[in-house]
N, C-alpha and C positions, 0 to 999 in steps of 0.2 A: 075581078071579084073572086073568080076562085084561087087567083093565086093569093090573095090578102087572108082568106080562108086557110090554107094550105099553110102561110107562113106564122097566123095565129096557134094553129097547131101545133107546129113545131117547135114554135117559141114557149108553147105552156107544156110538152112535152120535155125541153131543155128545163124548163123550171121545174116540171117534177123533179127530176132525175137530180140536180142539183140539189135542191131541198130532202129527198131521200139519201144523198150521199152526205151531206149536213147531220141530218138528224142522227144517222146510224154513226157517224164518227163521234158524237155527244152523248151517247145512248147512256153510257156511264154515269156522265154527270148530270143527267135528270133521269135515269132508270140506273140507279148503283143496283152492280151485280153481285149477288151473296157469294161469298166465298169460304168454301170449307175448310176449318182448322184443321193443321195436318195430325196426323197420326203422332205425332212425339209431342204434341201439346198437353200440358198438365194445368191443373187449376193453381189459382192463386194461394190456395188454404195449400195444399201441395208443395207448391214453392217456398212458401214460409218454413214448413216445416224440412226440409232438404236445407235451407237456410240455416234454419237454428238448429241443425246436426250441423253445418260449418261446424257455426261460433263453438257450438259443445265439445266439437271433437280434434277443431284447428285452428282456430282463432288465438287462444290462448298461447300457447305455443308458440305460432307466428310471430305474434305480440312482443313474446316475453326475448324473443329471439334477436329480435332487432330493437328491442328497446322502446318501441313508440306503438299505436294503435295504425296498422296498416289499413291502406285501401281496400274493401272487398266488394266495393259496386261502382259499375260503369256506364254512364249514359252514353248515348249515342242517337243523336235526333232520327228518327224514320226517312226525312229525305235526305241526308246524307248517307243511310245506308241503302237507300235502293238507289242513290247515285253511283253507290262503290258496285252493287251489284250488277249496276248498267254496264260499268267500266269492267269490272272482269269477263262479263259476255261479251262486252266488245272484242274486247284485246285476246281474248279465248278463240276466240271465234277466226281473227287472223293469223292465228297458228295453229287451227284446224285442229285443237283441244276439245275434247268430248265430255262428257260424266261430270261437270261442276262441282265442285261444293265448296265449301269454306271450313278451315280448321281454326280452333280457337286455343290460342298458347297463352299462359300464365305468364308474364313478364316482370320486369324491374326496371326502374330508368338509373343507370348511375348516377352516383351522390357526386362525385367526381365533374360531372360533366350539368354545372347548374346553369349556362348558358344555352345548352343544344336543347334541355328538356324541361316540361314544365311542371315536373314535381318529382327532381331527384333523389333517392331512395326509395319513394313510394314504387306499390307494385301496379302494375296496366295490364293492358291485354292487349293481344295483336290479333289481327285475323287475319290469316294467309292461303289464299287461293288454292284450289289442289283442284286432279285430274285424274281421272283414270275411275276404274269400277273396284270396290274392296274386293279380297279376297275371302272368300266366305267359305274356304275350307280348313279356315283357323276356329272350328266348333263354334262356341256359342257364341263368342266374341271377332267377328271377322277383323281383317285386318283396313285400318282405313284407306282412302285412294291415296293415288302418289302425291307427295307435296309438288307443287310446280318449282320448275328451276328456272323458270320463264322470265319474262323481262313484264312480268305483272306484278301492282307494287301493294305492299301490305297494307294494310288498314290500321289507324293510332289514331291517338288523339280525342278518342272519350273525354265525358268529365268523368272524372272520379270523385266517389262520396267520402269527404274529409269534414266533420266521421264518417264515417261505415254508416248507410241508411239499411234498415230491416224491411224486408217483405211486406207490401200492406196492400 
């Protein structure tokens, strides 16, 4: 009797602990945890307007330069960027790379090359992986971290707004 005793216990003892390790790994998806905008975040009214100083001050230009209405917005679906994000801490992380972050370059796809890309002449963006801590004895504007020369592979392949979408 008391070992039946003894083994009820232990068995609704295993079930706590199993149901507490359950719940806290789901805690997210039925307790979502607030998460604080970082410090470089700017409002929507904000962005619009940094937008329409582009179009004001280089769009035209751009334009007039290459003949056609370029690309100047890029989508990128949310889970494919925390997939890329995954992937560079992975792959960071097995070359014992520190400081993360991502740099964002202005691109072109060549007109030349209409098989390899999917909207030659238009311009794109890339984001490519970097390392290291800036140097913040370049005054107000420190200098950024080091680009990686690593075997970590860039980010493409947004859509782009053809036309051009404005801030809303």
């Amino acid at each position: 009797m008391e070992t039946n005793r003894n083994t009820r216990i232990l068995i609704g003892i295993l079930i706590l602990i199993i149901l507490t390790l359950l719940l806290n790994n789901c805690k997210n998806v039925f307790f979502p945890v607030e998460v604080e905008a970082p410090s470089q975040t700017i409002s929507l009214d904000q962005a619009q307007r940094l937008q329409e100083e582009y179009v004001r001050t280089r769009s035209e230009i751009v334009n007039k330069t290459l003949g056609f209405e370029d690309t100047r917005d890029f989508w990128f679906s949310l889970d494919s960027v925390e997939q890329y994000i995954r992937y560079v801490r992975s792959e960071s992380k097995k070359q014992g790379l520190e400081d993360l972050g991502l740099r964002i370059f202005y691109a072109a796809y060549p007109e030349e090359s209409k098989e390899e890309w999917p909207n030659p002449g238009f311009s794109t963006v890339i984001i490519v992986p970097t390392h290291g801590k800036p140097d913040l004895g370049n005054g107000f504007f420190p200098s950024p971290p080091v680009q990686k020369t690593s075997n970590v592979k860039a980010y493409n392949y947004g859509n782009a707004g053809q036309p051009p979408k404005k801030v809303k």
